[in-house]
N, C-alpha and C positions, 0 to 999 in steps of 0.2 A: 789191374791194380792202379789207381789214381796215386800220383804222387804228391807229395808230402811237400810244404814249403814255407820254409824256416827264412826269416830273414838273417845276413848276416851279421847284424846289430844283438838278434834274440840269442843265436849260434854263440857269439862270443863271450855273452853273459853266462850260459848253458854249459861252455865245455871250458876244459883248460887249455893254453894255451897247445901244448902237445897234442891232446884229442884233437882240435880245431886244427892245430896245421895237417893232421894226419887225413881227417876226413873233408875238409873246405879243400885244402892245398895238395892234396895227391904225394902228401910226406908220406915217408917208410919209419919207422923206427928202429935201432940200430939192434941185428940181428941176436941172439938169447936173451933180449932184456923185457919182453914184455909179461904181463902179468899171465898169459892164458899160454904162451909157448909150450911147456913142460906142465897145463892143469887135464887131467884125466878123468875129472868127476861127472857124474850122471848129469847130465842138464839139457837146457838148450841154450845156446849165443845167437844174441840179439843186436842190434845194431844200437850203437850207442845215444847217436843223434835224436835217433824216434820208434826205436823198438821194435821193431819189426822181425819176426824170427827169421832168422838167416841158415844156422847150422845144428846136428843134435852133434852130442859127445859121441853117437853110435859111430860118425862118420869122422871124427876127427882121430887123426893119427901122428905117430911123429915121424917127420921125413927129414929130419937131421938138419932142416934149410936153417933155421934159426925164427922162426915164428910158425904161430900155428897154421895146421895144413890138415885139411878136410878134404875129403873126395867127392863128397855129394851135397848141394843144397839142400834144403826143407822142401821146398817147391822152385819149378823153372820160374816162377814170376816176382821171389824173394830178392833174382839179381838182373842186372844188367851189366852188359859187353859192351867192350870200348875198345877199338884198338887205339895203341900206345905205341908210339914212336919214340917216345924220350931215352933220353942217353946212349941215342945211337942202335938202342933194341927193338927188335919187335914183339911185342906182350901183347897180351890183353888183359885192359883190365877190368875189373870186378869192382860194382857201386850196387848199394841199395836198388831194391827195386821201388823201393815208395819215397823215399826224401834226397837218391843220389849221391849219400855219401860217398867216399873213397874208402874202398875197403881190403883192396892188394891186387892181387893176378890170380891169372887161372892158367896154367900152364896142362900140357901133354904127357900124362903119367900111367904106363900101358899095366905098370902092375896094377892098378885101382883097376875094378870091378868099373866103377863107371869111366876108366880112359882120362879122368881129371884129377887134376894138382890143385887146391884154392889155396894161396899161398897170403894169407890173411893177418894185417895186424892187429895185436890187442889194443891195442887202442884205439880202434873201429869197434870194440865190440863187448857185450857186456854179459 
């Protein structure tokens, strides 16, 4: 997958503030407040920045964290891994595969079928 590249002048015109610090700056948003946490409708979630399909609703579920949590990608090449050391943790985390975004963590979750947590904000995602 060739990545995607947004300057952060076009970024800024593009998103709002909150999307932009979420997806440019590795922000969280503050847990039950996002728009897709608690949506269950038939779809697919695409990356807000540049589109790119990320997750279906077959695989998102609710795991009580406070944002939405999915257990499988669309395809391996939708995300890329990052280890994440900040605040003293050890994560990983989950960005677009084609433009980079910031898109949450992926944590170890044995009940999912696929052994993954995507622990995903909506404001990453549309």
């Amino acid at each position: 997958m060739t990545k995607t590249i947004i300057s952060q002048e076009a970024l800024k015109e593009k998103l709002d503030p909150e999307t932009y610090r979420i997806t440019q700056k590795k922000g969280t948003e503050r847990p039950f407040t996002g728009k897709y946490e608690q949506h269950f409708e038939t779809g697919t979630y695409v990356c807000i920045v540049c589109g790119t399909e990320l997750f279906t609703s077959e695989t998102k579920y609710d795991s009580g964290c406070g944002w939405p949590a999915f257990y499988d990608p669309i395809s391996k090449d939708s995300l890329k891994y990052h280890e994440d050391g900040s605040f003293g943790m050890k994560r990983v985390e989950v960005t677009c595969g084609t433009c980079g975004a910031h898109l949450g963590h992926v944590f170890t979750d044995e009940k999912q079928s696929s052994g993954k947590w995507y622990c995903v904000n909506s404001g990453a995602l549309n």
